[in-house]
MARFI-28117 format. One record per residue: residue in one letter; x, y, z of N, C-alpha, C, CB in turn. Coordinates in steps of 0.2 Angstrom, whole numbers, plus 5000, padded with zeros to 4 digits. Glycine has a CB too. Layout:
! MARFI-28117
aXYZXYZXYZXYZ;...
***
This chain:
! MARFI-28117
x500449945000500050005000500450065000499550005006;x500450134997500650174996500450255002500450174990;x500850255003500450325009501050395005500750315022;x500450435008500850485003501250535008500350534999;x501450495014502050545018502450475023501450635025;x503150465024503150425026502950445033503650385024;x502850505036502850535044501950505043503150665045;x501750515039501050475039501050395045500750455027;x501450345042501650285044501950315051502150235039;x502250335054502750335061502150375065503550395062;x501350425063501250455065500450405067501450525063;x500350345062499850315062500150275068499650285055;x500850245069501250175074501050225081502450145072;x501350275082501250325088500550345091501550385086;x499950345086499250335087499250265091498850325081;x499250225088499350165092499550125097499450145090;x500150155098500450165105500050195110501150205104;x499950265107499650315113499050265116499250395110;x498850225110497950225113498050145117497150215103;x498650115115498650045120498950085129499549965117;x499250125127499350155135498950165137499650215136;x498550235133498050265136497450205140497750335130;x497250135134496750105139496950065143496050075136;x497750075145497950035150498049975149497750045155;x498249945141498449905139498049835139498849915140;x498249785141497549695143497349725149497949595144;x496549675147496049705152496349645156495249715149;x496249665164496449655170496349595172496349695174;x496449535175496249485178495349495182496849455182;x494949445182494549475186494649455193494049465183;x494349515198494549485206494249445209494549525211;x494549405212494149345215493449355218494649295220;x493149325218492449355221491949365217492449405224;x492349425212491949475209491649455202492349535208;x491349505201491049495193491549505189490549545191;x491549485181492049485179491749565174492149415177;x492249605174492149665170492149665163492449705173;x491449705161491449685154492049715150490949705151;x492349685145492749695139492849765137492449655133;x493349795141493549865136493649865128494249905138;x493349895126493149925120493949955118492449995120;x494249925113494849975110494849955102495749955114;x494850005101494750025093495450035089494250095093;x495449985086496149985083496250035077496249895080;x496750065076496750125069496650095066497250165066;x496250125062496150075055496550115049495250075052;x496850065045497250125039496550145034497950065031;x497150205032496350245025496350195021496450335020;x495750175019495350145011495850175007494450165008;x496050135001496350184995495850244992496350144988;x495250234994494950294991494750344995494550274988;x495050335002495050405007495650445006494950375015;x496050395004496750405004496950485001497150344999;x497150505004497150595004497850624995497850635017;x497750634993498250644985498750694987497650684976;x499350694983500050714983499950784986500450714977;x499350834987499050894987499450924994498150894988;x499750884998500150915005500850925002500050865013;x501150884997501850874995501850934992502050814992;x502550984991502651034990502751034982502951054996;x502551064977502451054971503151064969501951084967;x503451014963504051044961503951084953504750984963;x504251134952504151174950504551154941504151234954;x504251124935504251094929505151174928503151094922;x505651144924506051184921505551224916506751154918;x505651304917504951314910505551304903504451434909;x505051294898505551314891505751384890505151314885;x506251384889506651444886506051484881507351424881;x506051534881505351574876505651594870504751654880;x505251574867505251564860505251634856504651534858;x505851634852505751704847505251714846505951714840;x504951774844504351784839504651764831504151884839;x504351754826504451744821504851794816503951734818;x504651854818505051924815505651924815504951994817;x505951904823506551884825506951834825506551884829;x506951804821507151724821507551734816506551664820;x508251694816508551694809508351634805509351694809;x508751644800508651574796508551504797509051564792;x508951494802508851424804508351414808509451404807;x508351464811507851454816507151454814507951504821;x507151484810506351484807506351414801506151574802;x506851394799506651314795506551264802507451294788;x507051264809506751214812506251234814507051194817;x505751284813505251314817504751264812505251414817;x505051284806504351254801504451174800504351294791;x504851144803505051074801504751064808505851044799;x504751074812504451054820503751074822504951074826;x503651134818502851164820502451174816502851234823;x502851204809502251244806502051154800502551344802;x502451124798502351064794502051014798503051044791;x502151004805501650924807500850974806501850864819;x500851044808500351054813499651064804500651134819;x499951114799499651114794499651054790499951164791;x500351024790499950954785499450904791500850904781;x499450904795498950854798498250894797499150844807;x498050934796497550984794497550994785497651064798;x497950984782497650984776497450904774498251034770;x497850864777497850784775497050774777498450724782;x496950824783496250814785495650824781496050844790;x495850904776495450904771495350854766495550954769;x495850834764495950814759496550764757496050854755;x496550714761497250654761497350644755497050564763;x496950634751497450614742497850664742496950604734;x497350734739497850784737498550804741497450834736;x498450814749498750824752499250774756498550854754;x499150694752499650644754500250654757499750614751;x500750714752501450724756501550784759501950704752;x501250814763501450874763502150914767500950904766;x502450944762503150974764503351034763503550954763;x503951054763504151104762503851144754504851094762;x504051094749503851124743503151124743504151094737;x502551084745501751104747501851174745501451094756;x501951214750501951284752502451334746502051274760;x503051294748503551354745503651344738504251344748;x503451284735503651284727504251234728503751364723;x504251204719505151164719505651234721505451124709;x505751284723506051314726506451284731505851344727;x506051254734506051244743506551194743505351214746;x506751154737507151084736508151124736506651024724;x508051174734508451214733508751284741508051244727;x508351264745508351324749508051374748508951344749;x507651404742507351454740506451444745507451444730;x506551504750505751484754505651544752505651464762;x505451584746505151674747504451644744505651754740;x504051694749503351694751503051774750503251654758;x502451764746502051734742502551684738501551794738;x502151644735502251584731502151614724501851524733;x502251624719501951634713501651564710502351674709;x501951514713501751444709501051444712502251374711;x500851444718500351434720499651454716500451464727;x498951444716498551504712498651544715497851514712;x498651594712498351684711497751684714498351724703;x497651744719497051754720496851834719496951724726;x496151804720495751894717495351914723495151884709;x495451954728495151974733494352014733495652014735;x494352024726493752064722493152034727493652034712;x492852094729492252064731492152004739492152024725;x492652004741492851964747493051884741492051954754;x493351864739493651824736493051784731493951774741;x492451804728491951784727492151744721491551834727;x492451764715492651724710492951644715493351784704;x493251654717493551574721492951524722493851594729;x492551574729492051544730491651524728491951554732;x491551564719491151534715491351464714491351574709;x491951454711492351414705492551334711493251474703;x492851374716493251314720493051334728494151314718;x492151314731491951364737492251304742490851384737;x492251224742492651204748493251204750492551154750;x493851224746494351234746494651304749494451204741;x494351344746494351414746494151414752494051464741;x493351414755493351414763493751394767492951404765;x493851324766494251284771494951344772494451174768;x495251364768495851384769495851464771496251364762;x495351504770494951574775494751544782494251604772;x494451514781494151474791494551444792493451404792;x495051394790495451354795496251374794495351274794;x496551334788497251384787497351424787497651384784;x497151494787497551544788497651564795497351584785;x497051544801497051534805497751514809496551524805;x497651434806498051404808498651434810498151364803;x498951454800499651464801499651544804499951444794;x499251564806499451594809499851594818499151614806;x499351574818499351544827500051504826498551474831;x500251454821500951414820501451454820500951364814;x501451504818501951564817501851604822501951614811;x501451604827501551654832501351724830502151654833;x501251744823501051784823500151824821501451784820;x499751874823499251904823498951864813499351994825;x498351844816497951824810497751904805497251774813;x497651894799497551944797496751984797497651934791;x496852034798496252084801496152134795496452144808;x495352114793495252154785495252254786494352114781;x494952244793494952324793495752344793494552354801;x496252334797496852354799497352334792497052334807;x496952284790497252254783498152244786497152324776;x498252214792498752184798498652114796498552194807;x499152074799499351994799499251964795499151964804;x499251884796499351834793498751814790499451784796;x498751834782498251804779498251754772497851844778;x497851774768498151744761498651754758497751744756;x498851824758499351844753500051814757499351924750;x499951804764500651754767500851704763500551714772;x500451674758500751614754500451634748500651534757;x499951664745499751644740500051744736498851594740;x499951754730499751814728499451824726499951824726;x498951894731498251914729498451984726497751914736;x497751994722497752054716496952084719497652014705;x497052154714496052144716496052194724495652034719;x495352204725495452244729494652244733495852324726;
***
């Protein structure tokens, strides 16, 4: 059995001591003559059930080393931002585009996103291989043409990648952060 202090065990044996003292330990012979006196009542400690049993909550927490904090992305040199995308931003997007779409997105990697550039060391973003997009209208021609693909990648990746970069998702009023034209090149207005 498990107790979660060993001073728990010395302080349960020291209960038990006290209480054979305190009832004055075996009950006494009876005196001759007399009645014999009834049986004192000693109540032996009982250990706690496992499920009284009190949780690590009195042990004094030890405190996790935190991770070193992370660049922002703006900050990050080169290296640091390719292990950034090989450890973060590639399991976390390609397990979300696989989700849209396993066939198409069977292998997703570097070049996915960057183009055969990427095979080369060449990661400049917008992509021009990627489609072109036409913001006309809130992207309506897309939506027209190609509407589950085009949403999935406004509702979910851009989101995504942005949160994966650490950086602010794109805001149409402030016309700030991460949006489509992070990877793709948008025209149109």
């Amino acid at each position: 059995m498990r107790f979660v202090h060993g001073s728990f065990v010395v302080a349960a044996m020291a209960g038990a001591v006290g209480l054979a003292v305190a009832c004055g330990g075996a009950t006494p012979p009876p005196e001759a003559g007399g009645t014999e006196p009834a049986p004192a009542e000693t109540a032996a400690p009982e250990e706690p059930k496992p499920e009284e049993a009190k949780p690590e909550e009195a042990k004094p927490e030890e405190k996790k080393p935190e991770e070193p904090a992370k660049a922002a992305w703006k900050d990050m040199n080169d290296e640091q931002k390719k292990e950034h995308m090989k450890s973060v931003v590639v399991p976390k997007l390609g397990a979300l585009l696989k989700e849209f779409d396993g066939k198409k997105f069977a292998d997703v990697n570097c070049g996915t996103c960057h183009g055969p550039g990427a095979k080369e060391g060449k990661f400049k973003m917008p992509n021009a291989k990627l489609p072109k997009l036409d913001r006309t209208n809130g992207f309506a021609k897309h939506l027209k043409k190609h509407e589950k693909i085009t949403k999935f990648m406004m509702e979910k990746v851009t989101g995504e990648m942005a949160a994966a970069l650490g950086v602010p998702a794109f805001n149409p009023e402030t016309k700030e952060g991460f949006g489509c034209g992070g990877c793709h090149v948008v025209e149109g207005k």
